[in-house]
C-alpha positions in Angstrom: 18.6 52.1 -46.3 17.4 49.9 -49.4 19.7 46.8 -50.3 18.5 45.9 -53.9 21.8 44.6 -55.3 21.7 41.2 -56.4 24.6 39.3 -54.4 22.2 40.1 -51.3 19.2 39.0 -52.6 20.4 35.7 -54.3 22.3 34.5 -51.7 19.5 32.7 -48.9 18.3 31.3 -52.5 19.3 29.3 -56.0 20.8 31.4 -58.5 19.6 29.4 -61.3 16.2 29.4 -60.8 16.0 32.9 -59.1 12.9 35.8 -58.9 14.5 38.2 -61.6 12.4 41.6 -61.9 13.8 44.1 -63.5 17.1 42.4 -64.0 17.2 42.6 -60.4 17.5 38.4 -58.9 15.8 38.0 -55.7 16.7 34.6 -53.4 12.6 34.3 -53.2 9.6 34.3 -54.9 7.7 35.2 -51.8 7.2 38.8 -51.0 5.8 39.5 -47.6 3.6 43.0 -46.0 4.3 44.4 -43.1 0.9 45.9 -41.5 -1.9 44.2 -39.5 1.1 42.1 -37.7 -0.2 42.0 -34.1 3.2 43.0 -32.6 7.0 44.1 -33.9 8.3 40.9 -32.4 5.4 39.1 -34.7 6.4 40.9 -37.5 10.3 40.5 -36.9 10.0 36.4 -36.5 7.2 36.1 -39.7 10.2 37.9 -41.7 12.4 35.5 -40.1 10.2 32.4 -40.7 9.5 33.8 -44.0 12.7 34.8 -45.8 10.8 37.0 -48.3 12.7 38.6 -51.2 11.0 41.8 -50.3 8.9 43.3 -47.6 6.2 46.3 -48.6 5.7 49.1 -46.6 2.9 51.6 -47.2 4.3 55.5 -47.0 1.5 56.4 -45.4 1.8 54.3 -42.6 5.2 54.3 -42.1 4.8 58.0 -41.6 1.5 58.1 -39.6 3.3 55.4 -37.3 0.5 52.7 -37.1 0.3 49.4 -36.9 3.1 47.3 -35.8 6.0 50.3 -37.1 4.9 52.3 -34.1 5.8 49.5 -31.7 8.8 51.1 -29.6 10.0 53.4 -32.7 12.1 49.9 -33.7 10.8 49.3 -37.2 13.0 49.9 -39.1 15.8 48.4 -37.1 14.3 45.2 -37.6 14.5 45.7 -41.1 18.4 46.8 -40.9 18.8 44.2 -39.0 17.2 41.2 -41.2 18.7 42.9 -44.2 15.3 42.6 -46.6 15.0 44.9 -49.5 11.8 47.1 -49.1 9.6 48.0 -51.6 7.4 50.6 -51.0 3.9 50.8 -52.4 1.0 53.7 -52.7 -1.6 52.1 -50.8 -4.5 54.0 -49.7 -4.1 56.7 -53.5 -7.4 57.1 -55.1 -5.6 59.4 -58.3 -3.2 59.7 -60.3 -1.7 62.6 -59.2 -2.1 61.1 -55.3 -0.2 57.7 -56.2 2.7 59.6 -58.2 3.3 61.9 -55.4 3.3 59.2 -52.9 5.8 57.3 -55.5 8.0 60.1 -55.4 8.1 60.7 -51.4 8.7 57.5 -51.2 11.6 57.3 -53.3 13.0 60.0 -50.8 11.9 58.2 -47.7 13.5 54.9 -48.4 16.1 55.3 -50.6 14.6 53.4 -53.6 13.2 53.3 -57.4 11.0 50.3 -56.2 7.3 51.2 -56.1 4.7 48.7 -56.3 1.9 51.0 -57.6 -1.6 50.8 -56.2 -4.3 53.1 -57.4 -7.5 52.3 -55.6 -10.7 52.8 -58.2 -13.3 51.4 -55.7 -13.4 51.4 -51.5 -15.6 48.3 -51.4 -13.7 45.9 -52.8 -10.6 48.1 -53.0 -10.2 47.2 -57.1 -7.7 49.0 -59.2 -8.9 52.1 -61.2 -7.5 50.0 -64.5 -7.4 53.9 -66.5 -5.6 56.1 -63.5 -2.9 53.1 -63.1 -1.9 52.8 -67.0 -1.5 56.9 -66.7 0.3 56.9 -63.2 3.0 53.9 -64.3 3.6 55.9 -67.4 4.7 58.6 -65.9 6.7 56.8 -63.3 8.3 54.7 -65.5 9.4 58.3 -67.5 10.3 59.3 -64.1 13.2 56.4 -63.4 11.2 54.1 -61.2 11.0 50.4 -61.5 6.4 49.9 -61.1 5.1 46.8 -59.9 1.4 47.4 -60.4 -1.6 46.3 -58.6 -3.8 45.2 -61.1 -6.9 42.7 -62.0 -6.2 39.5 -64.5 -7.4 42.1 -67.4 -5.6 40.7 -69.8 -6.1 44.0 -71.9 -5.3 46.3 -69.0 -1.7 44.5 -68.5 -1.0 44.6 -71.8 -1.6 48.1 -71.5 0.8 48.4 -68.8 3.5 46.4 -70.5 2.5 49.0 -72.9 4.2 51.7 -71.0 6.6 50.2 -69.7 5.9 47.8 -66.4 8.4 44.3 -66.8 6.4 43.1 -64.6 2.5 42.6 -63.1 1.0 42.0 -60.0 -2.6 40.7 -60.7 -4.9 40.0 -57.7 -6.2 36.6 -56.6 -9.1 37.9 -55.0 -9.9 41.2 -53.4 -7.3 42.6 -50.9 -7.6 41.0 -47.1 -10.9 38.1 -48.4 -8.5 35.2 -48.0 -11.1 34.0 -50.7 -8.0 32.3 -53.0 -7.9 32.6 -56.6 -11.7 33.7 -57.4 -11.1 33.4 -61.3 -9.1 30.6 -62.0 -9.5 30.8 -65.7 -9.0 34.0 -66.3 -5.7 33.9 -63.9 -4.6 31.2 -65.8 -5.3 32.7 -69.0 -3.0 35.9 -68.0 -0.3 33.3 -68.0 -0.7 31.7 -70.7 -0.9 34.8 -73.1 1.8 36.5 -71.0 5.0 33.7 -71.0 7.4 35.8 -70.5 6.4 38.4 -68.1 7.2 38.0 -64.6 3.8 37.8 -63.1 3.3 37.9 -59.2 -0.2 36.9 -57.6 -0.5 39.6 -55.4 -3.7 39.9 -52.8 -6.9 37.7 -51.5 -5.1 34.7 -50.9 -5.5 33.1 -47.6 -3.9 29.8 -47.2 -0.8 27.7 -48.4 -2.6 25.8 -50.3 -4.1 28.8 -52.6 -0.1 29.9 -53.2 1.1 26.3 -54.1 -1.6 26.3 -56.3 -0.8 29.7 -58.1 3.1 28.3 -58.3 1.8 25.3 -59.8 0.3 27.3 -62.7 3.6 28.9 -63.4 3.4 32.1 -62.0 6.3 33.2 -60.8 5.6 34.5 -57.3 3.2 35.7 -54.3 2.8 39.0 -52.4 0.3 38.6 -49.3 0.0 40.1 -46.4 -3.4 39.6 -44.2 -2.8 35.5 -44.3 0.0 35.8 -42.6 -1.0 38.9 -39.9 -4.3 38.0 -38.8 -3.4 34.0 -38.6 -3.9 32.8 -34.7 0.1 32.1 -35.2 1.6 34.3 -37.6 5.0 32.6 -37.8 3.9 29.4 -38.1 1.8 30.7 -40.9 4.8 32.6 -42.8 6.5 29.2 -42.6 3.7 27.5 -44.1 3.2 30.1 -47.1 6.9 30.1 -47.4 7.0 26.5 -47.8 4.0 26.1 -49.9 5.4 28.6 -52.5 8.7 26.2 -52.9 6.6 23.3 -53.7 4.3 25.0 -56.0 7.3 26.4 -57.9 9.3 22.8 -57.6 6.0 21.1 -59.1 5.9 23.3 -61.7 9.2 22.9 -63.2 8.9 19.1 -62.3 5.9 19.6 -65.4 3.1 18.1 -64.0 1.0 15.7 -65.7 -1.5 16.3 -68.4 -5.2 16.1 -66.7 -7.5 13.2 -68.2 -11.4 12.6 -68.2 -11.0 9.3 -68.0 -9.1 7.1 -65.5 -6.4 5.3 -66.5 -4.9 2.5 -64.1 -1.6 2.9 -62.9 -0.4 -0.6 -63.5 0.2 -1.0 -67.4 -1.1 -4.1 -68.2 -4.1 -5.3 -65.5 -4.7 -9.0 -64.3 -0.9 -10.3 -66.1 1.4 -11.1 -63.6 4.6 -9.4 -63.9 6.7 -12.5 -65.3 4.5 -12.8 -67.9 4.6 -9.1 -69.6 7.4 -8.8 -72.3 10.4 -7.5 -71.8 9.8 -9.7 -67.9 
């Protein structure tokens, strides 16, 4: 039931400054989860407030029928119905053989070579094992799918995955469901900087508006979340707030902010002259 063709994706958003992953355009650079949502008809009107380029759905869950996909069996006629593309991911695999399995039902299940890849290394803080998920996007990749992985800001681990074949990365901000924000700011910013041209999607641990604007504002190119939004006293009120936050950050940054100083500098160019008397008056 997947709808990744372009003229579908770009058309709630501006073609010339569009999400493109793997030559795929997407009308936005926000991509929204669907678990934890307290209801389907919370889930239904966050999409709606939202307007995500893509929603993820977990295999597992979809097919153990928790969360808000069991409400009334109607999942996935919401989704029909608000035309999203779905990309499903692995969450919950703990090897490599686990996560490429799940990839592959998955494919079957939905109709799709999407997989955003997640290989879980440790349960406490639910990091990426960085060796599993280099060997289980290679042989995904071989495989025909498109991998968005879960990562860290490693920039050696994504390398490594570009490696293989990934065209594109989903570092975290901060551990899955903290809402902490960006808990490594230089090294997150570092990733960019080495990385220009790699589509690079902060995915994970943020947990306002304000951290996604700021993650825009350092050019990345786009923001998976999911908890921020679900757990939020008002869940739609909070997808149009993360929706609306990840516009701005993105408008600043093509705007090209200014250059940060250690020392003021006034505003007004010449201090204490009235305006008559500066040349040029």
């Amino acid at each position: 039931m997947n709808a990744f063709t372009e003229s579908a994706n770009v058309a709630a958003g501006s073609v010339r400054d569009a999400l493109t992953l793997y030559d795929t355009r997407f009308g936005s650079r926000f991509l929204l989860g669907t678990a934890r949502y307290p209801s389907l008809q919370a889930l239904n009107d966050s999409i709606d407030a939202a307007r995500p380029g893509m929603v993820t759905v977990a295999l597992r869950r979809q097919l153990s029928g928790t969360g808000a996909q069991a409400s009334e069996g109607h999942f996935w006629e919401t989704l029909r119905r608000l035309a999203v593309p779905v990309l499903p991911n692995t969450a919950g695999c703990h090897s490599v053989q686990e996560a490429v399995t799940t990839a592959q039902m998955a494919r079957e299940v939905f109709e799709t070579d999407w997989i955003k890849l997640e290989l879980i290394g440790d349960d406490y803080t639910l990091q990426p094992d960085p060796f599993g998920l280099v060997t289980a996007a290679e042989q995904l990749i071989r495989d025909g799918f498109k991998v968005l992985p879960y990562c860290t800001e490693d920039l050696v681990l994504c390398r490594r995955l570009l490696d293989v074949g990934c065209q594109a990365l989903m570092p975290w901000g901060a551990p899955i469901g903290t809402g902490k924000g960006v808990i490594n700011p230089y090294g997150l910013r570092l990733l960019r900087d080495r990385l220009p041209d790699t589509p690079l999607i902060v995915d994970a641990g943020l947990g306002l508006p304000s951290h996604a604007c700021q993650v825009m504002e350092w050019g990345f190119d786009g923001v998976l979340l999911n908890t921020a939004v679900a757990l939020a006293a008002q869940p739609v009120e909070m997808a149009g707030a993360f929706a609306a936050a990840i516009k701005a950050g993105r408008a600043a940054w093509l705007a090209g902010p200014m250059a940060e100083r250690e020392s003021a500098e006034a505003s007004t160019p010449v201090v204490g002259v009235p305006f008559w008397h500066q040349s040029g008056a």
